[in-house]
LUMTOR-376342 format. One record per residue: residue number from 0; residue in one letter; x, y, z of N, C-alpha, C in turn. Coordinates in nm, 3 decimals, m for minus. Atoms other than C-alpha are relative to their C-alpha. Layout:
# LUMTOR-376342
[NUM,'a',[X,Y,Z],[X,Y,Z],[X,Y,Z]];
...
END
This chain:
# LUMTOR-376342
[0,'x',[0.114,m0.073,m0.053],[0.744,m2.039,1.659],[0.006,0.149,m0.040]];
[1,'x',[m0.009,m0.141,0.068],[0.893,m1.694,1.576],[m0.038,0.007,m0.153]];
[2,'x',[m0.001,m0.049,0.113],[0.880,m1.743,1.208],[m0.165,m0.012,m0.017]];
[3,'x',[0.129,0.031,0.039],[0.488,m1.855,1.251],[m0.032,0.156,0.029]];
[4,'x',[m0.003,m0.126,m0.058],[0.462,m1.520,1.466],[m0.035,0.081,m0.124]];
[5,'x',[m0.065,m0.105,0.145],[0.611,m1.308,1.162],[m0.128,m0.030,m0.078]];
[6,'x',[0.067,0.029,0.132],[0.434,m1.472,0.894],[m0.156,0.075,0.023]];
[7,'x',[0.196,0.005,m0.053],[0.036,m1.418,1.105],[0.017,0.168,0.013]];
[8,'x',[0.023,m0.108,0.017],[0.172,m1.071,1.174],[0.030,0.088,m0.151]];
[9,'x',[m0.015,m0.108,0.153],[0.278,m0.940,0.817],[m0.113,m0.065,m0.060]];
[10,'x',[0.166,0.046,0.077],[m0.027,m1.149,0.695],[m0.109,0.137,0.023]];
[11,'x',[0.091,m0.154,m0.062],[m0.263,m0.900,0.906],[m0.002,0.132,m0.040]];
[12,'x',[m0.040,m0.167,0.048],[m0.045,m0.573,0.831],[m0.015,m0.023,m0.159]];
[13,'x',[0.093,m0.016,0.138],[m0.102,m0.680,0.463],[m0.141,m0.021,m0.070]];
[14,'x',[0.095,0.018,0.014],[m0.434,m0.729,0.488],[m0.065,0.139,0.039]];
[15,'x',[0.025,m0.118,m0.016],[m0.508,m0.405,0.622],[0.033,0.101,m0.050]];
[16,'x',[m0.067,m0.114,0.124],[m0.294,m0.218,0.381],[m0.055,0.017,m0.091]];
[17,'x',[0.148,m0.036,0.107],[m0.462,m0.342,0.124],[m0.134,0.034,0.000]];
[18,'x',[0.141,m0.108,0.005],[m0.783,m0.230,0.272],[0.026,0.140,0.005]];
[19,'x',[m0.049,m0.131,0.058],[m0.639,0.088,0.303],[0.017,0.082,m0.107]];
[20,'x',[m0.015,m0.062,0.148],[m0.507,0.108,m0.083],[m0.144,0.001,0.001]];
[21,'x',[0.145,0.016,0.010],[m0.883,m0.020,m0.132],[m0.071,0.094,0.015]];
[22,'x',[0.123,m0.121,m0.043],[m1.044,0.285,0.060],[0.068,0.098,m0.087]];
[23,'x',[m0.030,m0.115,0.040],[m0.799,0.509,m0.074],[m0.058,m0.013,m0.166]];
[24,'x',[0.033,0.006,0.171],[m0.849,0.409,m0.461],[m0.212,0.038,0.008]];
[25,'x',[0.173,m0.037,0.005],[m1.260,0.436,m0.415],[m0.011,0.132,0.073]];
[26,'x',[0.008,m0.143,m0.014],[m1.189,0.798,m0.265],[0.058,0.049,m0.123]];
[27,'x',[m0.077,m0.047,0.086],[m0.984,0.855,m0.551],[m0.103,0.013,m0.138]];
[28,'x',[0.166,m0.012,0.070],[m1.291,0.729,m0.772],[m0.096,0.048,m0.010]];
[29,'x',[0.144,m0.087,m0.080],[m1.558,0.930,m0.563],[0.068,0.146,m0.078]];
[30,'x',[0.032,m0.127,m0.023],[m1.401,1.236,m0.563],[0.131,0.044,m0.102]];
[31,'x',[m0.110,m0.004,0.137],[m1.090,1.260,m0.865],[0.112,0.082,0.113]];
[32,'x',[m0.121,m0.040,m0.069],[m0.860,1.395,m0.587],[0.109,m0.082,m0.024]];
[33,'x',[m0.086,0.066,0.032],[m0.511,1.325,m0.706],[0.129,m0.078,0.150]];
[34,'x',[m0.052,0.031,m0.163],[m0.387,1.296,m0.306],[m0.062,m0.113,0.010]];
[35,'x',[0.047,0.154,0.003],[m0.610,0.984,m0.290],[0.042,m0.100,m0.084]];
[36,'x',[m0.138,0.141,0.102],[m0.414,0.792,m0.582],[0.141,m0.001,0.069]];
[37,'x',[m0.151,0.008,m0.073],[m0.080,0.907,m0.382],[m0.006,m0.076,0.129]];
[38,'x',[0.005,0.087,m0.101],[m0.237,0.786,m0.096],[0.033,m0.123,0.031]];
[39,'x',[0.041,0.169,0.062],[m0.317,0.421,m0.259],[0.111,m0.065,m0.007]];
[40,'x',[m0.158,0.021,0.072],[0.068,0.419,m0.414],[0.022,m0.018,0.159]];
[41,'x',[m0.064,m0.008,m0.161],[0.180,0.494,m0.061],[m0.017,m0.099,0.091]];
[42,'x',[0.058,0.112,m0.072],[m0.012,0.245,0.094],[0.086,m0.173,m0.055]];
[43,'x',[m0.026,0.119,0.035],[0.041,m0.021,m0.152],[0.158,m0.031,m0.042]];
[44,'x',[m0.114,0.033,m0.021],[0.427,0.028,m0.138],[0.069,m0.050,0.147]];
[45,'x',[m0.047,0.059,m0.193],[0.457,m0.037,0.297],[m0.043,m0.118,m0.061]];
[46,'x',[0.017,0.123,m0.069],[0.269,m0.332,0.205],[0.057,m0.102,m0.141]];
[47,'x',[m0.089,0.109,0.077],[0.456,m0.469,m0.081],[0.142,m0.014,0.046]];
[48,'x',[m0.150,0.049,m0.087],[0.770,m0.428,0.137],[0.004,m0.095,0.107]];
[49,'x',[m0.013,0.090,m0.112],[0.649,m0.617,0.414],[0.005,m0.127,m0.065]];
[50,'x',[0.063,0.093,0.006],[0.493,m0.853,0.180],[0.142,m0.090,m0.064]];
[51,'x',[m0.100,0.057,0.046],[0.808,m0.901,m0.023],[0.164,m0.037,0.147]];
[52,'x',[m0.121,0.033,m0.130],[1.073,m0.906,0.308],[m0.053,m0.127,0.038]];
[53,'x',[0.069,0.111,m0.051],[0.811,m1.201,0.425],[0.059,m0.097,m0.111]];
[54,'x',[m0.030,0.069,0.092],[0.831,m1.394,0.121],[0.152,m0.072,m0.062]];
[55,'x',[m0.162,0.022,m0.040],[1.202,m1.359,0.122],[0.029,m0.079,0.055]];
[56,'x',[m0.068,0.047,m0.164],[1.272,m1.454,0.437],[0.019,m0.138,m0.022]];
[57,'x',[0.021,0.125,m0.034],[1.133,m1.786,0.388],[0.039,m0.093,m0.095]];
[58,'x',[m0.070,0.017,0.125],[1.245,m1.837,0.052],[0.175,m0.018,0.042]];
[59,'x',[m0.103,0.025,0.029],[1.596,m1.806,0.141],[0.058,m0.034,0.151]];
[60,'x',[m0.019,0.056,m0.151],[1.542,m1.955,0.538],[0.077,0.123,0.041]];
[61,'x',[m0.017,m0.147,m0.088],[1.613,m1.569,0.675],[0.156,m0.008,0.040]];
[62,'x',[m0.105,m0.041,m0.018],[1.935,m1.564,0.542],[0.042,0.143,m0.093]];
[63,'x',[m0.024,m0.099,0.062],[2.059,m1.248,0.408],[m0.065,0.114,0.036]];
[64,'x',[0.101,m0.120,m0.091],[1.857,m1.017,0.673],[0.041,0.138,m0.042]];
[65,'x',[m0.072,m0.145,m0.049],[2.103,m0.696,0.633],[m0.121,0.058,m0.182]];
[66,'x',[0.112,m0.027,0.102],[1.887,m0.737,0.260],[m0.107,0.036,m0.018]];
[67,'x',[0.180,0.014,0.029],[1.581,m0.800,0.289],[m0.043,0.139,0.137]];
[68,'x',[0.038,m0.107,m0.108],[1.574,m0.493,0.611],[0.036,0.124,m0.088]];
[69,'x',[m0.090,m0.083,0.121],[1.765,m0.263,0.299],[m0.159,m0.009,m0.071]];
[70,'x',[0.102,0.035,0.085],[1.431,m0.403,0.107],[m0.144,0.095,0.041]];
[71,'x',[0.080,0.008,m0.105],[1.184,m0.383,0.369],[0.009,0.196,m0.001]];
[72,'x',[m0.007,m0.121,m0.052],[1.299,m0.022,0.470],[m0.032,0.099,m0.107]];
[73,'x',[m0.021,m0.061,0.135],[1.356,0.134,0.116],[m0.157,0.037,m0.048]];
[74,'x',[0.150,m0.007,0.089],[0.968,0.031,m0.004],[m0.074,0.060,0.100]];
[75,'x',[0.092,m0.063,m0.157],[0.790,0.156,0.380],[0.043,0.103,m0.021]];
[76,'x',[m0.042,m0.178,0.029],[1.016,0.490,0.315],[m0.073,0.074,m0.127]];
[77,'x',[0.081,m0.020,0.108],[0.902,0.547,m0.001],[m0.158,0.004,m0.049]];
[78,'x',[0.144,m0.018,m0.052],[0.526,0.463,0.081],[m0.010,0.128,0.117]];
[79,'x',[0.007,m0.116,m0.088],[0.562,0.698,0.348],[0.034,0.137,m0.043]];
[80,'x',[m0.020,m0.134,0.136],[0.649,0.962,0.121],[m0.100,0.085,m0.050]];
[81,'x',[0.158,m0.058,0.056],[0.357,0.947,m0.072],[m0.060,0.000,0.119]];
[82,'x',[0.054,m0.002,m0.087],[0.151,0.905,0.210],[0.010,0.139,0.069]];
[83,'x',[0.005,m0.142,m0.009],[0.281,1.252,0.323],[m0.023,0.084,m0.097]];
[84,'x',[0.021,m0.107,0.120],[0.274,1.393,0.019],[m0.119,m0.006,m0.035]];
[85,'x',[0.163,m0.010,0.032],[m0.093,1.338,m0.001],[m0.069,0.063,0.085]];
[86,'x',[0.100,m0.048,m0.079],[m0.172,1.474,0.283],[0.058,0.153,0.028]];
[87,'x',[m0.034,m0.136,0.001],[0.045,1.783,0.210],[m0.116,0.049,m0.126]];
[88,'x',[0.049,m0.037,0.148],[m0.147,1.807,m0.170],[m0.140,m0.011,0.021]];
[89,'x',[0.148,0.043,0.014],[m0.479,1.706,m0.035],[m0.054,0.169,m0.006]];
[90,'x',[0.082,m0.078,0.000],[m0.600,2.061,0.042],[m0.019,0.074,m0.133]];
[91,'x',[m0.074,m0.146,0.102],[m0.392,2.263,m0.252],[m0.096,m0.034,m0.103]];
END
């Protein structure tokens, strides 16, 4: 029951991420602000970490956790990065 849990919630959080990259890339289109492509990156690295820790998991029956949380953490840090760094660069 937990792993159905997981799966319906990283489904969702990557479904919303990618609407996120989505808005950000068509601001990035609209208006050539280079903070809206960092945004997009930013975005679409949280949700290739969740998407890849998910995929994992189940792939290798959620063994090797201390990994895939090393995985998981590494790609959400790094999205979060950009994600600040866009919203430091947006005004400059």
């Amino acid at each position: 029951m937990i792993e159905l849990l997981y799966a319906i919630l990283t489904l969702v959080f990557v479904v919303a991420g990618l609407t996120m990259v989505g808005m950000a890339m068509r601001a990035y289109v609209q208006t050539s602000r280079r903070a809206m492509l960092h945004l997009s990156v930013g975005f679409a690295l949280a949700v290739a970490g969740a998407a890849a820790t998910m995929i994992s998991a189940f792939i290798t029956g959620f063994d090797g956790t201390r990994g895939l949380l090393l995985v998981n953490s590494g790609l959400t840090t790094f999205g979060y990065l950009f994600v600040m760094y866009s919203l430091v660069t947006y005004q400059a």
